[in-house]
C-alpha positions in Angstrom: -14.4 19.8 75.4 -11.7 22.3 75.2 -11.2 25.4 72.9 -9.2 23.3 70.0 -10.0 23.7 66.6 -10.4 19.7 66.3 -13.3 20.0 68.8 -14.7 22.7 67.1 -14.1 20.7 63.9 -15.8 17.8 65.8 -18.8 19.5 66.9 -19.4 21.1 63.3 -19.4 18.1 61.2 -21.4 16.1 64.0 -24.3 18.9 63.9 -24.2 19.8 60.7 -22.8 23.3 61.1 -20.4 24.9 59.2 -16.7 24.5 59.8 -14.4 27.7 61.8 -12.0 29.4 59.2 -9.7 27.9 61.7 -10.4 24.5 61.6 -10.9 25.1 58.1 -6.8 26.2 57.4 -6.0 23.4 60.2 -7.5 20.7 58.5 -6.9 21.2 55.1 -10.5 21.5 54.2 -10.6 23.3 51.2 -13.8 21.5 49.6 -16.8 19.4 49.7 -15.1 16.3 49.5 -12.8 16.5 52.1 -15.4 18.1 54.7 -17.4 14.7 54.1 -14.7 12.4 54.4 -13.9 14.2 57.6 -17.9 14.3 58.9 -17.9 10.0 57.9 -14.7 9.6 59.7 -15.9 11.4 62.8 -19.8 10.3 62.9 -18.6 7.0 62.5 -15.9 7.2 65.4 -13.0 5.9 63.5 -11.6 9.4 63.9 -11.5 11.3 67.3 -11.1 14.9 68.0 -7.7 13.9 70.7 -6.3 12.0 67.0 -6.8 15.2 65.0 -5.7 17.2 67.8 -2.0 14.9 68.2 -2.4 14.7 64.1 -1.8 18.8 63.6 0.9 19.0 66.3 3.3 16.6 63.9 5.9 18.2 62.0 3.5 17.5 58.7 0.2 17.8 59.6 -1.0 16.9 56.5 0.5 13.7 56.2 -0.7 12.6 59.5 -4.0 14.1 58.6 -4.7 12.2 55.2 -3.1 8.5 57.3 -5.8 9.2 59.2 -8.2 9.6 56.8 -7.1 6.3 55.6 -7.3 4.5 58.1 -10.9 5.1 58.4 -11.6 4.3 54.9 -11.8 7.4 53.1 -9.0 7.8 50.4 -8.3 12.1 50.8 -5.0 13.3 50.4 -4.5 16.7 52.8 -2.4 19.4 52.8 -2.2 22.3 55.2 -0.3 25.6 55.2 2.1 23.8 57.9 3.4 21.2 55.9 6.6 22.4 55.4 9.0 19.8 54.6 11.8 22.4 53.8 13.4 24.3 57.0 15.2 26.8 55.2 12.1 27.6 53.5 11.8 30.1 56.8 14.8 32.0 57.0 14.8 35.8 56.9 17.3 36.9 53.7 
């Protein structure tokens, strides 16, 4: 394992521990709900820390989070501070 939030987020929800504030912001995990739909996804190996690594790299994290979420059954929609769809958004006025 590697310093990356998704393999701290791994290990947490595999042991029962509680999540990093980074992994926390990364993920979208802003509740209950969403933490457990994570921990099934993961216990159950449908979801790998190297998918949710690739998944927050993308352009809309959260998109690519919640497919794969979805994929593994559990019906969360996820946002994260990095989903900006809007470029100019980040321009200096």
């Amino acid at each position: 394992m590697t310093n990356r939030t998704a393999d701290s987020l791994c290990k947490a929800v595999t042991m029962d521990m509680p999540v990093t504030p980074g992994a926390r912001v990364d993920f979208g995990i802003n509740n209950e709900a969403i933490y457990a739909a994570y921990q099934r996804a993961i216990r159950t190996g449908k979801v790998t820390a190297d998918q949710l690594h690739n998944a927050i790299l993308s352009e809309i994290p959260g998109q690519e989070l919640t497919h794969l979420l979805r994929e593994a059954g559990e019906s969360m929609e996820i946002s994260t501070p990095y989903d900006l769809t809007d470029i100019s958004a980040l321009s200096l006025k």
